[in-house]
C-alpha positions in Angstrom: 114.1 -36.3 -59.7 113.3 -33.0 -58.5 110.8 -30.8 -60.5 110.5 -27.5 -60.3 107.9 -25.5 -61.8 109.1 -22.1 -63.4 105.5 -20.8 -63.0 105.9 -21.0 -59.3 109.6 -20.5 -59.1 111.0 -17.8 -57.5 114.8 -18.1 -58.3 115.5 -17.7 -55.0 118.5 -20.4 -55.0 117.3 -22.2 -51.6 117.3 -25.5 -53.5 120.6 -25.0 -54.9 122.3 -24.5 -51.6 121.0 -27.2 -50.0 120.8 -30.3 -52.1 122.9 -32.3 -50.5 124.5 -34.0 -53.7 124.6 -30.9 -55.9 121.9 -32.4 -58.1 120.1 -28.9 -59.4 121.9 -27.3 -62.4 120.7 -24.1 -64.4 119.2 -25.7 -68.0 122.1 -23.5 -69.7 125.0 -25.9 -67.8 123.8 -29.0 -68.8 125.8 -31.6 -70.2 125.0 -33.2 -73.7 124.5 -36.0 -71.7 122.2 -34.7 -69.4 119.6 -32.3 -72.3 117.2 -35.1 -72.7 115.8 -34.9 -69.3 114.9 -30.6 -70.2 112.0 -32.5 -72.1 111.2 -34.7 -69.7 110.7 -32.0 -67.0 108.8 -30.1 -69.3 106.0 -33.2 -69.5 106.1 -33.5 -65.9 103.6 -30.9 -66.1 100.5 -30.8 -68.2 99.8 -27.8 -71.0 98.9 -24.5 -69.2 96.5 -21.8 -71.2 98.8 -18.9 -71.5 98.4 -16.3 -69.1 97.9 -19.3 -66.3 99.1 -18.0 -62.8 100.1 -20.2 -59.9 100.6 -19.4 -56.3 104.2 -19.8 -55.3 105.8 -23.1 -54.6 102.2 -24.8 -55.8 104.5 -28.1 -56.5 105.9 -28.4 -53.1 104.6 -30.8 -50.4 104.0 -29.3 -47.2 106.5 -29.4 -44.6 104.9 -30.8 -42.0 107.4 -30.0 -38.4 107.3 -33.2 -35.5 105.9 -31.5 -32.4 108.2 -30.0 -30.2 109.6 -32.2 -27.5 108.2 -31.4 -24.0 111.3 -32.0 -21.4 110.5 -33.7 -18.2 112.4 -34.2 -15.1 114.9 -36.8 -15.4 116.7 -36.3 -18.8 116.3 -35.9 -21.9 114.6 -37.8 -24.7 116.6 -40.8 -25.9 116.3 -42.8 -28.8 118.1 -45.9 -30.0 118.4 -46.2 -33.9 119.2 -49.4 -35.2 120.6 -49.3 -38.6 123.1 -46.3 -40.3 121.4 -46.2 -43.9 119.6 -43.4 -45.0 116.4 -44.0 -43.3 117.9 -43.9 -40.3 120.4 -40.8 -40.6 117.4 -39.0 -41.7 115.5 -40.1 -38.3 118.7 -38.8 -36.5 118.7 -35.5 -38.0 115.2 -34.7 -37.7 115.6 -35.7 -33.8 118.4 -33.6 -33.3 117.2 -30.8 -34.6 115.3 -30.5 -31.2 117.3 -29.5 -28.3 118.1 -31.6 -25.8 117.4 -34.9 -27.5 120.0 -37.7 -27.8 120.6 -40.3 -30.5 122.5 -43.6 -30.3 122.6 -45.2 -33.9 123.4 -49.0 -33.9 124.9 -50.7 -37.1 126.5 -54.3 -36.9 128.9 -53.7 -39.9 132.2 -51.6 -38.4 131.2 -48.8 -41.6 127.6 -46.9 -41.8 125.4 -46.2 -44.3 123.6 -48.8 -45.5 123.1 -49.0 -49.0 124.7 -45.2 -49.9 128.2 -47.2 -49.1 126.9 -50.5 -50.1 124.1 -50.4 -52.6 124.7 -47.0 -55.1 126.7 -48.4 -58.7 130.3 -47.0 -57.8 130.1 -45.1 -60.8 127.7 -42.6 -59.3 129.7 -40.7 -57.6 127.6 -37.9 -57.5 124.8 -39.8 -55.5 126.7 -40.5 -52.9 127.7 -37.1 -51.6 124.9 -37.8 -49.7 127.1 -39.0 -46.8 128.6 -35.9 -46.6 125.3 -34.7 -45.1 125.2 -38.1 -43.2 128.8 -37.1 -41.6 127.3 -33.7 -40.6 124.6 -35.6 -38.7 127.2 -37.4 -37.1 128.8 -34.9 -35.4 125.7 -33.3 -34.0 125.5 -32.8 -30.1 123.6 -35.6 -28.4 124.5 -38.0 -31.6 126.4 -41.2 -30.7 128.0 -44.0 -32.8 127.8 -47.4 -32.0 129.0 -49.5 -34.9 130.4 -53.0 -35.1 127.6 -53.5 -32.9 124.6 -56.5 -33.8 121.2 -55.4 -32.2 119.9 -58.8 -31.6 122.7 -60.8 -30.8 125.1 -58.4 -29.0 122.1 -56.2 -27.1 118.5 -57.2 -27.2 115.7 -55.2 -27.8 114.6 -55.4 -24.1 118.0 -54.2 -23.3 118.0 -51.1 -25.3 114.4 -50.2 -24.1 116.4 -50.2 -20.4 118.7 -47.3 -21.8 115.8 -45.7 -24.2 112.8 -44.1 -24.1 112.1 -45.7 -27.6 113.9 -47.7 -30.3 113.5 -46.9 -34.0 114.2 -49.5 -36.3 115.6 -48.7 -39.8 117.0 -51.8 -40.5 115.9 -52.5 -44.5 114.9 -55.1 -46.5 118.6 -57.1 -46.6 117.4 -60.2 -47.8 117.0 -61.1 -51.5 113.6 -62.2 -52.9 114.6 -65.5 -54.4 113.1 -67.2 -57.7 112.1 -70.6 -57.4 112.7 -72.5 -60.6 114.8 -75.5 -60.9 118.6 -75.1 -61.3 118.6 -71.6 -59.2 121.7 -72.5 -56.9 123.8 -74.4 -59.3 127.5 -72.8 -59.5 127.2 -69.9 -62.2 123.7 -68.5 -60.5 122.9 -65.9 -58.2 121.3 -62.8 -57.4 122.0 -59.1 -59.0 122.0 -58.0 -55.0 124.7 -60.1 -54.5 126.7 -58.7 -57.1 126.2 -55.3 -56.2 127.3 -55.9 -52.6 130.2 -57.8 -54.2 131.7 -54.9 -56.1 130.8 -52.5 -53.9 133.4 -54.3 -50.9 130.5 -55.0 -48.7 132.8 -57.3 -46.5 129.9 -60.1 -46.5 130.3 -60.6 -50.1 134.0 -60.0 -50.7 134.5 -64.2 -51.2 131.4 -64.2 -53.5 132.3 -66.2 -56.6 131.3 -64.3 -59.6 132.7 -65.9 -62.5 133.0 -63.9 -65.6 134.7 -66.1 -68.0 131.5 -66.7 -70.5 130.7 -64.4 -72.8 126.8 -64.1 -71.8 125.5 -63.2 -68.4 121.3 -63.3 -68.3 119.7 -60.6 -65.8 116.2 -61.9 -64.8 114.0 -58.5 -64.0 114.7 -55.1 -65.4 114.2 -52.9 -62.6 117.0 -50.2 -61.8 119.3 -52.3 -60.1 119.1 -54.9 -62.7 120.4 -52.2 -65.4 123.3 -50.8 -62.7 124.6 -54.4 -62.7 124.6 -54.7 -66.7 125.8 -51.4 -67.1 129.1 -52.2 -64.4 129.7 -55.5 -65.7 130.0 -53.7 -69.4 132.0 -50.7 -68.5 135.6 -50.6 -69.5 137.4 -50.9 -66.0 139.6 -48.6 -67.1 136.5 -46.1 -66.0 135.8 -47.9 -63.1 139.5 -47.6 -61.9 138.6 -43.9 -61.2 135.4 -44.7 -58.7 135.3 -46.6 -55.4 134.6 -50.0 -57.2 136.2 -52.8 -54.6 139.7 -53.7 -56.0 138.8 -57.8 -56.3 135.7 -56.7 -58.4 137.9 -54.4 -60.8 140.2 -57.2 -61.1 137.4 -59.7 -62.0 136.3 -57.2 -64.6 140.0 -56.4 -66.2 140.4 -60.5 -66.3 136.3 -60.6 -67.8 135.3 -62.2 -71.1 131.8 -61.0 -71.3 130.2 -59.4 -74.6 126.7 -59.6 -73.8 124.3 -59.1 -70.6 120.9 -59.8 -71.1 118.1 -58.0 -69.4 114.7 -60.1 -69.9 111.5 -59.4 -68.3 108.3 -61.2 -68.3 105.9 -58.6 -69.4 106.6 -56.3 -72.8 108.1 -53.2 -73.0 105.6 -50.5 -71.7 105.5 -52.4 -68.5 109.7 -52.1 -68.0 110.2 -52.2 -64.5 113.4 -49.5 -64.5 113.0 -45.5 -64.6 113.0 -43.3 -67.1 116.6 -41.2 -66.0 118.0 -44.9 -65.5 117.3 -45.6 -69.0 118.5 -42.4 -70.2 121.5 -42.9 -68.4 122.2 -46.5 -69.4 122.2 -45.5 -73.0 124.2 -42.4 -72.7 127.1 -45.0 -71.4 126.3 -48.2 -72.8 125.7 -50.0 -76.0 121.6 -51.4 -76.0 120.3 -53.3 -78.1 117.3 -54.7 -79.3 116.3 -57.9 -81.3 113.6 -57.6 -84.4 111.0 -59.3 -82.5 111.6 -57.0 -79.1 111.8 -54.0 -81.5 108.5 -54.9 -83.0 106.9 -55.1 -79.5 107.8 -51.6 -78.5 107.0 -49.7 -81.7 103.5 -51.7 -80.7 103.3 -50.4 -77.3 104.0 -46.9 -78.8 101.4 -46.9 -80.7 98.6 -47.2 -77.9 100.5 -45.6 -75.1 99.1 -42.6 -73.8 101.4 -41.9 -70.6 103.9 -39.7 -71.7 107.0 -41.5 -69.6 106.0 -44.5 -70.7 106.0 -43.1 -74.1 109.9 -41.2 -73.9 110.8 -44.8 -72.7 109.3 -46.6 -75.6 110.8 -43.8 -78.1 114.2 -44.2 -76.3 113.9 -48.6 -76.5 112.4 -47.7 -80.8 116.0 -46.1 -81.3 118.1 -48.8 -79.9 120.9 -50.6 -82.0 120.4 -54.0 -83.7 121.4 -57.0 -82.1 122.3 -58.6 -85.2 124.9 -56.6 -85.8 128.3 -57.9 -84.7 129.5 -57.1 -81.2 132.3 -54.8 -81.3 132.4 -54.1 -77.5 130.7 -55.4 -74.3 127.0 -54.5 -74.9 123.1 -55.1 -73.1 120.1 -56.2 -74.7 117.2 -55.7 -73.7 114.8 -59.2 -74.2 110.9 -59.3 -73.4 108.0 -61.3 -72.7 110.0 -63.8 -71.4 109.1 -65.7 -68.1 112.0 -68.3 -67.0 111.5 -71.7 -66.6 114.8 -73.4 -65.4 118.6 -73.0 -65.6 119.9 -75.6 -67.7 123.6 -77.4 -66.8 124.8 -80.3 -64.8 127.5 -79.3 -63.0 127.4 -75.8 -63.1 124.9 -73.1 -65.2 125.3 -73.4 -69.0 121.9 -71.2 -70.1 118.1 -70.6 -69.6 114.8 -71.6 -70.6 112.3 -69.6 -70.9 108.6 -69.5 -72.1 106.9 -66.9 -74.0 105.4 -65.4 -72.1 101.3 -65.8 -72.5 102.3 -68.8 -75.1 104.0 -72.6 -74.6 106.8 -71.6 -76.7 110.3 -72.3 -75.1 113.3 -70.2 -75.7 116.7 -70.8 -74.5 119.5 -68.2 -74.4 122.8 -69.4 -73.4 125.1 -68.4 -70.7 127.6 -68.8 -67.9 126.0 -66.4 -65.4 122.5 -66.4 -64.2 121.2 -63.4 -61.8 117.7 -62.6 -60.7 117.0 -59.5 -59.7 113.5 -59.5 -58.8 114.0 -57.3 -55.5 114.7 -56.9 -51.9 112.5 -58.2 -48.5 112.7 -57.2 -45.5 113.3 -60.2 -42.4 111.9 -60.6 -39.3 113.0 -58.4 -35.7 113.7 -60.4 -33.1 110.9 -59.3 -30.4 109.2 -57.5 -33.2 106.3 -58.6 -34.7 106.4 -59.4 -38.8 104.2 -59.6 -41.8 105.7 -62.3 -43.5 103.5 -61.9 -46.8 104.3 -57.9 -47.3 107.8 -58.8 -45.3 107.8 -55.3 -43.4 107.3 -55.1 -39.5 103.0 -53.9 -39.1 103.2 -50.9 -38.3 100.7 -47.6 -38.6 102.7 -44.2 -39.2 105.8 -46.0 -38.0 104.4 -46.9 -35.1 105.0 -50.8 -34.3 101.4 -52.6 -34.6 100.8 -55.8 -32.7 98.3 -57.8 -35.5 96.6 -59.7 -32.3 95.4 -56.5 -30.4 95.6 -53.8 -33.2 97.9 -51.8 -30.7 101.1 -50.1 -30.8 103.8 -52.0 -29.4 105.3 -49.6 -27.0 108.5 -48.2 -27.5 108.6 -49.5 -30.8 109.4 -47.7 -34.3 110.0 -48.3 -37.8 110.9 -46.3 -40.8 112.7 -47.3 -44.2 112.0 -50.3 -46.0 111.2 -52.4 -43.2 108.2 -50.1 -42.7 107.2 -49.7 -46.0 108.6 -52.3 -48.2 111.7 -51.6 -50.8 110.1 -48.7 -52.8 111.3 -45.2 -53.0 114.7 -43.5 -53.5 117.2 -42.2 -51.0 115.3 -38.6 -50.3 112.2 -40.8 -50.2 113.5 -41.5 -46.6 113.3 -37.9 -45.5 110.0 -37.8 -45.7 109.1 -42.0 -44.4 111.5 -40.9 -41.4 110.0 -37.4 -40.9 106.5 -39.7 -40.2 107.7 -41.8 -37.9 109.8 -39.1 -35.7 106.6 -37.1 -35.4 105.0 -40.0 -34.2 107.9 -40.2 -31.7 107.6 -37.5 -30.3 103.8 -36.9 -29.9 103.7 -40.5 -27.7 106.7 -39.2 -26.0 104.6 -35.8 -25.4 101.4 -37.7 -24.3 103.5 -39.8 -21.9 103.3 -43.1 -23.6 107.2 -44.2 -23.5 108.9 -45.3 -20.4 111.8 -44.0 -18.7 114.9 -45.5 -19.4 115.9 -47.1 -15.9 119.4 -47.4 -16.8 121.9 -44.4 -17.8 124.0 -43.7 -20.4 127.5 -44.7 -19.2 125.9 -48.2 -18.5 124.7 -48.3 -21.8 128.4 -48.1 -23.2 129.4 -50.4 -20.2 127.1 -53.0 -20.8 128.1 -52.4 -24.9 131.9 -52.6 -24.3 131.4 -55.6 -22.2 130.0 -57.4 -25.2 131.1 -55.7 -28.3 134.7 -55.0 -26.8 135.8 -53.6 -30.5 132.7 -51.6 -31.1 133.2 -48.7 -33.0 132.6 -45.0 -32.5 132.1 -41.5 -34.7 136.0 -41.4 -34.5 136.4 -44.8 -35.4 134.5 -44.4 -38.6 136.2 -40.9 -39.5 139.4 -42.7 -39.2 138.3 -45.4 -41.2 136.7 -42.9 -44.1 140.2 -41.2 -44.3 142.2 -43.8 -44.0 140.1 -44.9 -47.3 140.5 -42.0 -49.1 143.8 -41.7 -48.3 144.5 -45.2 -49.8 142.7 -43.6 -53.3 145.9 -41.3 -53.6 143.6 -38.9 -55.3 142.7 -41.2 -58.6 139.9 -42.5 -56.8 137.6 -41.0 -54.4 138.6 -43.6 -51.7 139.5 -47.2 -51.9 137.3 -49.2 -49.5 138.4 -51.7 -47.1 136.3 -55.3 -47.5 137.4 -57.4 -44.6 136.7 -56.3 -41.3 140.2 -56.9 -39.5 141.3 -54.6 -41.9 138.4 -52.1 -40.6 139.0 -52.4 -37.3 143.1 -51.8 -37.2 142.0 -48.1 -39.2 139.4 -47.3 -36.2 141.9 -48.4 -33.7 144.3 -45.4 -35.0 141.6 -42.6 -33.6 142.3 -43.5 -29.9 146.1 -45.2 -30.6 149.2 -43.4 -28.7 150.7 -41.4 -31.1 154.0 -44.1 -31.7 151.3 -46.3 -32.3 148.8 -44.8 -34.7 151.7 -44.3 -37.0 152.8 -48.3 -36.7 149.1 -48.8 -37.3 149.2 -46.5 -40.6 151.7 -48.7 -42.0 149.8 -51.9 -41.3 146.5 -50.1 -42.8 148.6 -49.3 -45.9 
């Protein structure tokens, strides 16, 4: 959220302009949907004797600029950047806005993006005019495309260090962090990550079998991405048929016999993992309930909470339905104090135990589906070093650390999750990729990075010769509109999951005219 101070406001509009998702509104054009969070901006900042005066733009964090880049003889500074998520297209811009700097980005999937494309609930929309920022970078001078493209397999490290002064990782945390109980892996279980990369048409996930003929699915962890699951898997597809929800996934849901997803955590109520504008958006769409017991937990943690978040969320959870009412559409509940013990089933998942958490008691809820969503960790670089306790590459700034010497590894950059673990937001990356590029730039400065021996047409020689259907800034543009073109203008685009499929919409940016429209009827 961004919060801005009227005290130290200025009205000039700067904000408004550049947001790149439209995200500030006047107070007077908010939705009813959207008036809860005038309160909440207000306790964002503490009681003020009247008459209080602030300097201008007292809540803003300084803008720290990267050095400027000193040009040498023999070309300008190039950096490889492997990964397309935000972290990364955030590294690129802040690059670029140098003169004379060049940027090749490096993403093994044949779209970019990361988790903007792959990871944001379909039905926010809004969010995800981030790319549109992301595209802009894109088409920057000295900005180069190579998609398709697996940094590790197709091109080592070493090699790109031949064509780079430096190589910038921004690679995530793609793994899931798994929870090790007995019956995890039986048919009917899985991970909330999963799920989100299944509906989202991530092509790795497009065969995932997500089987929605119960009428209970059990969330395990009730962080942010845990409620965008329940909240999708709730929603009438009707809705959903007017997002970019992957057409398998809406199909699953229209054929879907759920009425209830549970969201249990271990710990009680004030300790709930997800944000506040998460919860306030959750209930503005979706039907929450709570149980007695739950409800008489958080009117508990009300009464001794003195943070005033965790107090809007306990007096948001206080004024939740009943779950002992009947269920008259697909609904969440919200279940605490519960850690799990095993999946239950022979063949396949049929519930969960759990025990009280803090007690011996066991409690079993029932159910065909099983996720955990407990998080995401980061996995290991080739030629990288790797803390596998934290799961991020050791790194100080974004520079890469070597844990024997205490060095930095030369060359060598991270920023994103792999450098600081999955915490944040999207815009958090500005700032985490801001770091690392001033780092950058400084050791290039002080002479610490190497010359790249080889040039850039043997870069894309030595890339074409292993990756011959990599993919370039055209390629993508011609995949995005051959996507939105497919959404007929009911949706904003409908994705392509497999990669064949991809790859024929790329090939149309550098077909022969006779052949580009054959090709458009294929990609139809």
């Amino acid at each position: 959220m961004l919060h801005i101070d009227p005290a130290a406001c200025v009205d000039c509009g700067a904000c408004v302009s550049a947001c790149p998702v439209g995200a500030i509104a006047h107070d007077s054009k908010l939705t009813p949907e959207q008036l809860p969070f005038v309160e909440i901006n207000a306790a964002f900042y503490p009681p003020r004797p009247p008459g209080t005066k602030l300097p201008p733009a007292t809540k803003l964090a300084p803008v720290i600029e990267a050095p400027r880049v000193a040009h040498r003889q023999g070309g300008p500074l190039t950096v490889a950047i492997v990964g397309s998520g935000p972290a990364a297209m955030y590294a690129a811009d802040e690059l670029l806005t140098q003169d004379g700097v060049r940027v090749n980005v490096f993403e093994r999937l044949p779209t970019p993006y990361g988790l903007v494309r792959a990871g944001v609930a379909p039905d926010h929309q809004d969010t995800k005019r981030v790319t549109a920022l992301f595209d802009r970078v894109s088409r920057t001078p000295g900005f180069t495309f190579f998609l398709n493209v697996d940094v590790g397999s197709d091109v080592t490290h070493a090699e790109l260090l031949d064509h780079h002064h430096a190589v910038l990782y921004a690679v995530g945390a793609p793994n899931d962090r798994r929870l090790d109980i007995d019956g995890m892996g039986l048919p009917g279980t899985g991970t909330a990550t999963e799920v989100v990369a299944w509906y989202n048409g991530h092509p790795e996930f497009t065969d995932l079998p997500v089987d929605l003929g119960h009428e209970r699915v059990v969330l395990i962890g009730n962080g942010n991405v845990a409620l965008d699951v329940a909240r999708i898997l709730t929603t009438d597809p009707d809705v959903l048929a007017r997002t970019d929800i992957a057409d398998h996934a809406l199909a699953a849901l229209r054929g879907s016999r759920v009425r209830e997803v549970v969201i249990a955590a271990r710990r009680g109520p004030a300790e709930s993992a997800f944000t506040l504008p998460e919860l306030i958006g959750l209930t503005s769409r979706a039907e929450v309930v709570l149980d007695a017991a739950d409800r008489d937990l958080v009117l508990r943690d009300l009464e001794t909470a003195s943070d005033p978040f965790v107090r809007k969320k306990l007096e948001i959870l206080s004024k939740l339905g009943d779950a002992s009412a009947p269920v008259r559409r697909p609904r969440i509940r919200f279940a605490y104090r519960l850690t799990p013990l095993r999946v239950v089933g022979d063949e396949r998942a049929s519930g969960i135990e759990f025990t009280v958490t803090g007690t011996g008691e066991i409690r079993r809820i029932d159910a065909g589906l099983v996720l955990s969503s407990i998080g995401y960790r980061g996995k290991p670089i080739p030629g990288l070093p790797f803390d596998e306790v934290a799961a991020v590459v050791p790194n100080r700034e974004g520079r890469v650390i070597d844990p024997d010497t205490g060095r930095p590894v030369p060359g060598a950059y991270v920023a994103g999750w792999i450098k600081r673990g999955p915490t944040g937001f999207i815009g958090t990356n500005k700032s985490c990729a801001a770091e690392t590029v001033r780092n950058l730039v400084a050791d290039y400065n002080a002479g610490l990075l190497t010359d790249p021996v080889q040039g850039r047409r043997a870069l894309e020689r030595l890339i074409r010769a292993r990756r011959p259907d990599v993919i370039d800034a055209a390629g993508w543009h011609a995949i995005d509109a051959a996507e939105i073109d497919r959404g007929g203008g009911d949706r904003p685009r409908v994705k392509f999951t497999r990669i064949p499929d991809m790859l024929a919409a790329a090939a149309r940016a550098s077909a022969p005219p006779l052949h580009r429209r054959v090709l458009a009827g294929l990609v139809r």
